[in-house]
Steps between C-alpha positions, in 0.01 A plus 500: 500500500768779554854406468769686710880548648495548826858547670665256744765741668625767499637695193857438543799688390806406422868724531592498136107660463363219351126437678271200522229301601314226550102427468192237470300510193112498682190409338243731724675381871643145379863458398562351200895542405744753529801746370740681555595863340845616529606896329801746428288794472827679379529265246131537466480086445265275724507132477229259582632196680349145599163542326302225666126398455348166694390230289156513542491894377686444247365619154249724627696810436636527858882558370408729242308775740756448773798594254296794384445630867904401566526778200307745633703487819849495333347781267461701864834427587615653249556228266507564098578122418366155679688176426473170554616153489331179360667168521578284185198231458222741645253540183252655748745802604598521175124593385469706780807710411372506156165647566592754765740698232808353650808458241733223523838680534804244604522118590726312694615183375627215681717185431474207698909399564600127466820295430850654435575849400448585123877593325579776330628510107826456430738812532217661768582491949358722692709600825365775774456853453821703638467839748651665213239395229249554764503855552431552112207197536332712753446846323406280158242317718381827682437636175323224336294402813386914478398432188282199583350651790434836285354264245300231714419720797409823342773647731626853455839538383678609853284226680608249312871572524411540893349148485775329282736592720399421858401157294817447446673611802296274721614199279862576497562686824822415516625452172459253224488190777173589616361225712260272267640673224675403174717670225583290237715630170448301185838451277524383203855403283608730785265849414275555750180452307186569826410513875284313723348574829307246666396511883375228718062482602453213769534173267579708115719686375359766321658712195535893614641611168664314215637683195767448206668782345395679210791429320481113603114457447334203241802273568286289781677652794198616672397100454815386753474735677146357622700186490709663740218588757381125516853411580518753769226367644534146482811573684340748737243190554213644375201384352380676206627823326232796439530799324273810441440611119296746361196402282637728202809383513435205200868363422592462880182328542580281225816424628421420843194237361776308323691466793183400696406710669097572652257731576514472896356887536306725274509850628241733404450916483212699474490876485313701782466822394 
């Protein structure tokens, strides 16, 4: 038996340049599951989306061919990197990941929110970022994001500035009260000690960027400030708090364990070239 993609529209294209679409995973004529491939061929990064297999095909190597044919198309668009997405709690995708040379690169965590918010330590508040602070927030985040995105993404230097920026325009179009947005500033015994950005998805908040300053760092400020975010979103009336963190990154994963939170995501990379 021969196992396929065959499309189900159109390739379609979107303004920014970004291009995708969806197809059935076949064995010979009859339709077994489905995907959906999404790519910034600028970028050179294609992403495999909503891998599905039916039940009864399951374990016959039906996923496995179909993501190597979804490679060989994102390869022809132009692709140098696939990614994908696994959820927490699926042993099978993890295998599958495994065996077809894909890399776990970042998580995101989650924390189910309950009860009251959690206080912060004595001496710390934490009060909303000011338009003067936030024009110096901006170019430190640009900069750092870059670097991510230079890091994460195999981006080229002038791309990734490109990227950073538009990233952050389109979340603060009008300053630092963009809609769904929030700027927090951690003080503590009145020295301003780290920021927090958090944004609202549907019923969670999720952390954007959270960091302490240098100087400030090892004193257990980056610990309220998480704190922080499940206050903001208790009061925001969300459900849960989720955060993205890279798999390298050991100490922030240790932190963010203590504080309980999950694997929700695993997010996986796999080079094409």
């Amino acid at each position: 038996m021969t196992t396929t993609l065959r499309p189900t529209e159109p390739l379609q294209h979107d303004p920014g340049g970004a291009r995708h679409r969806a197809y059935e995973i076949r064995v010979n004529s009859r339709p077994v599951g489905g995907l959906v491939l999404s790519a910034r061929p600028e970028y050179g990064l294609g992403s495999i989306v909503g891998l599905r297999v039916a039940e009864p095909d399951r374990g016959r190597g039906r996923a496995a061919v179909a993501v190597l044919a979804a490679e060989e198309v994102l390869r022809g668009w132009g692709c140098r990197r696939s990614e994908g997405v696994v959820p927490a709690g699926s042993e099978a995708g993890l295998r599958l990941a495994a065996s077809l040379g894909y890399a776990e690169d970042a998580r995101v965590l989650r924390k189910v929110l309950r009860g009251s918010a959690p206080a912060l330590p004595a001496g710390s508040a934490a009060r909303r970022m000011t338009d003067t602070e936030f024009d110096a927030w901006r170019e430190h985040e640009r900069v750092a994001h870059a670097d991510v995105l230079r890091e994460h993404l195999g981006l080229g230097e002038e791309q990734a500035a490109e990227r950073s920026a538009h990233d952050l325009a389109a979340a603060f179009p009008e300053g630092p009260r963009g809609h769904g947005q929030r700027l927090w500033v951690l003080e503590h015994e009145g020295a301003t000690v780290g920021t927090l950005w958090v944004t609202d998805r549907e019923t969670d908040v999720y952390v954007m960027s959270v960091e302490v300053a240098e100087e400030h760092r090892g004193r257990g400020h980056g610990r309220s400030l998480l704190r922080w975010t499940e206050a903001d979103g208790l009061a925001e009336g969300h459900r849960a708090a989720e955060l993205n963190v890279h798999t390298r990154n050991t100490p922030a994963l240790r932190l963010y364990q203590s504080l309980g939170y999950r694997p929700f995501q695993h997010h996986f990379v796999k080079p094409l070239i």
